[in-house]
C-alpha positions as CSV (number, residue, x, y, z in Angstrom):
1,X,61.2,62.8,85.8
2,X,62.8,62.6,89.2
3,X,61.9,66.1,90.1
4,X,58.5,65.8,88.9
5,X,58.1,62.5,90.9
6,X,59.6,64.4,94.0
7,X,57.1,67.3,93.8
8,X,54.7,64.7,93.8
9,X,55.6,63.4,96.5
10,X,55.7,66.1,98.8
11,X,52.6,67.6,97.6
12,X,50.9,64.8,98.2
13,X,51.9,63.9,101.6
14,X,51.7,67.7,102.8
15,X,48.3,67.4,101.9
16,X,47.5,63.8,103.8
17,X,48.7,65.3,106.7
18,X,46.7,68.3,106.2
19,X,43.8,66.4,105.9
20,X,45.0,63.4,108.3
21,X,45.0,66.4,111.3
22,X,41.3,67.0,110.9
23,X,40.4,63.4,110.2
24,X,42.2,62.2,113.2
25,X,40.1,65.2,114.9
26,X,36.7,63.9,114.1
27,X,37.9,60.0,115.0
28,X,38.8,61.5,118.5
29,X,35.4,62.6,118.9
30,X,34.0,59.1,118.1
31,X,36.4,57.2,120.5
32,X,33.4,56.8,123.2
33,X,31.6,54.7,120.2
34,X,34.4,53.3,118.4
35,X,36.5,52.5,121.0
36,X,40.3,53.6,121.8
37,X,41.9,50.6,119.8
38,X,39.7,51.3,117.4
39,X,40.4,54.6,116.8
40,X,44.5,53.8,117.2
41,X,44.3,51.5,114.4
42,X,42.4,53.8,112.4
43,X,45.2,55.8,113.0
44,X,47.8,53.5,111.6
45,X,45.9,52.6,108.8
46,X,45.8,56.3,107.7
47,X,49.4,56.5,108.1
48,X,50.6,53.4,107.1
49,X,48.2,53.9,103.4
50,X,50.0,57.3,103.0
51,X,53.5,56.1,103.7
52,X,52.8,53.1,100.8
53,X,51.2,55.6,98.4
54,X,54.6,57.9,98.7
55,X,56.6,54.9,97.8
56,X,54.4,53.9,94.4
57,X,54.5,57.7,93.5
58,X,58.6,58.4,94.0
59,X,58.8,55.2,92.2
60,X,61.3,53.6,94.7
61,X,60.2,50.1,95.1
62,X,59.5,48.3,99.6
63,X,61.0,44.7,99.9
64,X,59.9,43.6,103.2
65,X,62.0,40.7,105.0
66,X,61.4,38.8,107.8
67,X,57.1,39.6,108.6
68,X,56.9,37.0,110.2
69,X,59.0,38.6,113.1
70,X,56.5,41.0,113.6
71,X,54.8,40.8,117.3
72,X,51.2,39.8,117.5
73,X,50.9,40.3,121.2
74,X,52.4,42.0,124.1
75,X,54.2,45.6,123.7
76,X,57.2,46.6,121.6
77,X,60.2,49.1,121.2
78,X,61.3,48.4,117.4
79,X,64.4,49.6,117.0
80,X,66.0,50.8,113.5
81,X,69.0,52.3,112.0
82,X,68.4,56.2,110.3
83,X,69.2,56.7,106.6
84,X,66.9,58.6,105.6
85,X,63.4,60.6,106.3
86,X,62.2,57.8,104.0
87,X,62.8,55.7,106.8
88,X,59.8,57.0,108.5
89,X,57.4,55.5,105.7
90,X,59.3,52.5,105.6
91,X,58.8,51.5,108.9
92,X,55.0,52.6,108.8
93,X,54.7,50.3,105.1
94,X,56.3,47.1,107.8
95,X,54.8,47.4,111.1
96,X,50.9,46.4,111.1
97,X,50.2,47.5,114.7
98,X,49.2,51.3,115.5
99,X,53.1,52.7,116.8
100,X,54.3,55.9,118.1
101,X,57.6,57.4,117.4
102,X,60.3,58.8,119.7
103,X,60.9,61.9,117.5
104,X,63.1,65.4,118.3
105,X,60.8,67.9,119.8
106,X,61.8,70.8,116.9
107,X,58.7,68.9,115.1
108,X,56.4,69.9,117.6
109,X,56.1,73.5,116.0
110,X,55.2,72.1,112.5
111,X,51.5,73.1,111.7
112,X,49.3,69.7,111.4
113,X,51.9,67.8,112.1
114,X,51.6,68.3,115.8
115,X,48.2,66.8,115.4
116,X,49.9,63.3,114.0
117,X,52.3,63.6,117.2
118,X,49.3,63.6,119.5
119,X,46.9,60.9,118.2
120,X,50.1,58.3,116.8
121,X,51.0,59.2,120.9
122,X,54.2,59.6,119.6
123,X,57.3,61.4,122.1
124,X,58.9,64.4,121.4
125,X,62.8,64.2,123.0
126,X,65.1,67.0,123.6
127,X,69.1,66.6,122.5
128,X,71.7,67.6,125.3
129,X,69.2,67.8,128.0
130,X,69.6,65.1,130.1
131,X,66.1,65.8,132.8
132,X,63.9,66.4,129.6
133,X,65.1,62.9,128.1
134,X,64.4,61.0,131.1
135,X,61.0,62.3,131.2
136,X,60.7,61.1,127.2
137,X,62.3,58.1,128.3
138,X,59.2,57.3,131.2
139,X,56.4,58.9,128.9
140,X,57.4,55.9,126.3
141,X,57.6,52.9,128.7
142,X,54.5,54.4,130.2
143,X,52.6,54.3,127.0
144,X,54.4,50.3,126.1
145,X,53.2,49.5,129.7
146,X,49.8,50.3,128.3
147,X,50.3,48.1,125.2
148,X,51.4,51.0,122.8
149,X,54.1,50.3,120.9
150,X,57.0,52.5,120.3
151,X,59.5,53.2,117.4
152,X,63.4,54.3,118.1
153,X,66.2,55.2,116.2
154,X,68.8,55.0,118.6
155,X,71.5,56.4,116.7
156,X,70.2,60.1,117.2
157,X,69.9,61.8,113.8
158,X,70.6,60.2,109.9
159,X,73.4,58.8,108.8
160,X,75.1,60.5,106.1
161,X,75.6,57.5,103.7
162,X,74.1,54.8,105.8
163,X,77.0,53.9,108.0
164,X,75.9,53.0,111.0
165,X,76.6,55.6,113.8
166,X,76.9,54.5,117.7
167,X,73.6,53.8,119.6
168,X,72.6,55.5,122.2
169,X,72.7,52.9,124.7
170,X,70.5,55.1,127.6
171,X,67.1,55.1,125.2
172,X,66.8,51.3,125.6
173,X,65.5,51.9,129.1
174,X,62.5,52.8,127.9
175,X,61.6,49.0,126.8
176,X,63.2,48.0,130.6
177,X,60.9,50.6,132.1
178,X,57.6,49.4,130.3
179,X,58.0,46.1,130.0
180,X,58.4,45.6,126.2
181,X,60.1,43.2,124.3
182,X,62.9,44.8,121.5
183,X,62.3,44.4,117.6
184,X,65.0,45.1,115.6
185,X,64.5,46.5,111.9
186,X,67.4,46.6,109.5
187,X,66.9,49.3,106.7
188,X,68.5,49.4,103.5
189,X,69.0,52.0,100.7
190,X,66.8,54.4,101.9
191,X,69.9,56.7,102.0
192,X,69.8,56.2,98.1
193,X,65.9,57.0,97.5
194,X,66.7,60.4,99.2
195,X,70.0,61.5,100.7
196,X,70.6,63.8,104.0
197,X,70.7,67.2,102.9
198,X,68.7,66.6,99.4
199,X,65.7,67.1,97.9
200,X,65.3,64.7,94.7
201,X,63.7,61.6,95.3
202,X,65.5,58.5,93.3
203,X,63.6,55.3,92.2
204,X,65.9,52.5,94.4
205,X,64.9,49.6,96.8
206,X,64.6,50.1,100.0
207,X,64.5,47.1,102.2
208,X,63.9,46.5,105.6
209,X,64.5,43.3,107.5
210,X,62.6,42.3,110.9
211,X,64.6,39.9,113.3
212,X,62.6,37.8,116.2
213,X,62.0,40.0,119.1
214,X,63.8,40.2,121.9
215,X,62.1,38.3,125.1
216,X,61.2,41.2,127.6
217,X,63.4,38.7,130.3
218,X,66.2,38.8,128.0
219,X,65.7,42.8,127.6
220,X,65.0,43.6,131.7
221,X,68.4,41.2,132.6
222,X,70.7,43.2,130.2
223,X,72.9,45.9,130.5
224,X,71.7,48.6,128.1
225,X,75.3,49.1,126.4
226,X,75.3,45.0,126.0
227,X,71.8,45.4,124.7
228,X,72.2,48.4,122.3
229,X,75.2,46.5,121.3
230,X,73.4,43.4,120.8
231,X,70.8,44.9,118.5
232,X,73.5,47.4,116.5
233,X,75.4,43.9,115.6
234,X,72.1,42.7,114.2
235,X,71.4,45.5,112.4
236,X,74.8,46.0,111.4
237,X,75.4,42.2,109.7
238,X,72.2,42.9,107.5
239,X,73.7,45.8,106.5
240,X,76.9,44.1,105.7
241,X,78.6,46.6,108.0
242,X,81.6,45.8,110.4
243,X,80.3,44.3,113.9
244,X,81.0,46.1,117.3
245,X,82.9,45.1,120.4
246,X,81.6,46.3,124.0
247,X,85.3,48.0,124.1
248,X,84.4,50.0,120.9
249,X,83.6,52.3,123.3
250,X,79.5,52.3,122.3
251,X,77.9,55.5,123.5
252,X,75.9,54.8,126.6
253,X,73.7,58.2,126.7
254,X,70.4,58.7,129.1
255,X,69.1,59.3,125.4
């Protein structure tokens, strides 16, 4: 049953994104009618509807905690913990709001998807390339500067078992830089519907948790290792993980 739910799965979101590429196409083409915010949300909508659909069908069940968290106005970097690629959906099933995602540039070469990259304006970052990540790092306060808001998961890559690895303190400058307050997202057992390095989808709970955002003051005035800090202890206590102490030696990376 798992496996058969997993196929499922996969086949149908290769195909919505197959078919999201050239829908997104034609809504392009209608922006001068519809309108740019328009189309963004259109966007979302798409995405968000797919990522919901691939929960029901895996059979994994989305608790959402905390909605009322969620920013109505002004941009935001919402920053989450990595489990999982079910993460991904997750996120989309939470955030109302058209968002971009600050992704690894290897997904760039993926047929279609490249066309979701482009119209969710999301920002492809290059590991151990420190001039390439500052330009990711501008391109995403440029776009929160313009009211788009971003998505980052500052520890890097997916946790094996959903310990929490160290943030990289250097990618908060991008909500500095654009002027956008900091929501942090707390995810939970999505590690468990589908592990690193697997394939078979299990039916768990995956739960993500929304605190109150961080005032842009609050984010500008703060050091981004006291900041990253700050938002991995929030993250952490949801998690019931151990808390972090500046001396814990908390990377501090330009990405």
């Amino acid at each position: 049953m798992k496996l058969l739910r997993s196929l499922a799965v996969y086949l149908y979101v290769a195909g919505k994104v197959v078919y999201g590429a050239r829908y997104f196409e034609k809504l392009e083409k209608q922006k001068d009618v519809l309108g740019e915010a328009v189309v963004a949300q259109k966007v979302h909508a798409y995405a968000k509807k797919m990522a919901q659909n691939a929960f029901k069908l895996s059979g994994a069940t989305f608790v959402l905690k905390g909605a009322e968290n969620l920013p109505k106005e002004g941009a935001a970097l919402y920053v989450a913990n990595h489990q999982s690629y079910v993460d991904v959906a997750a996120v989309l099933s939470a955030i109302e709001r058209p968002v971009g995602f600050v992704l690894k540039d290897d997904l760039e070469g993926i047929p279609f998807f490249d066309k979701w990259i482009t119209h969710m304006q999301c920002v492809p970052i290059a590991r151990g390339e420190a001039r390439k990540a500052l330009e990711a790092i501008l391109k995403a306060a440029k776009l929160m500067k313009n009211g788009h808001d971003m998505m980052l998961f500052p520890e890097g890559t997916r946790s094996k078992d959903g310990t929490l690895l160290p943030f990289k303190a250097g990618s908060l400058k991008s909500a500095q830089r654009g002027n956008a307050m900091i929501v942090p997202m707390a995810i939970d057992g999505a590690c468990n519907v589908l592990t690193r390095g697997k394939y078979i989808m299990h039916p768990k709970q995956v739960a993500v948790t929304v605190f109150p955002p961080i005032p842009v003051e609050t984010v500008k005035e703060m050091d981004t290792v006291d900041l990253a800090l700050l938002v991995r202890n929030q993250i952490a206590g949801a998690l019931g993980q151990p808390l972090l102490k500046k001396e814990d030696t908390l990377q501090n990376e330009e990405a």
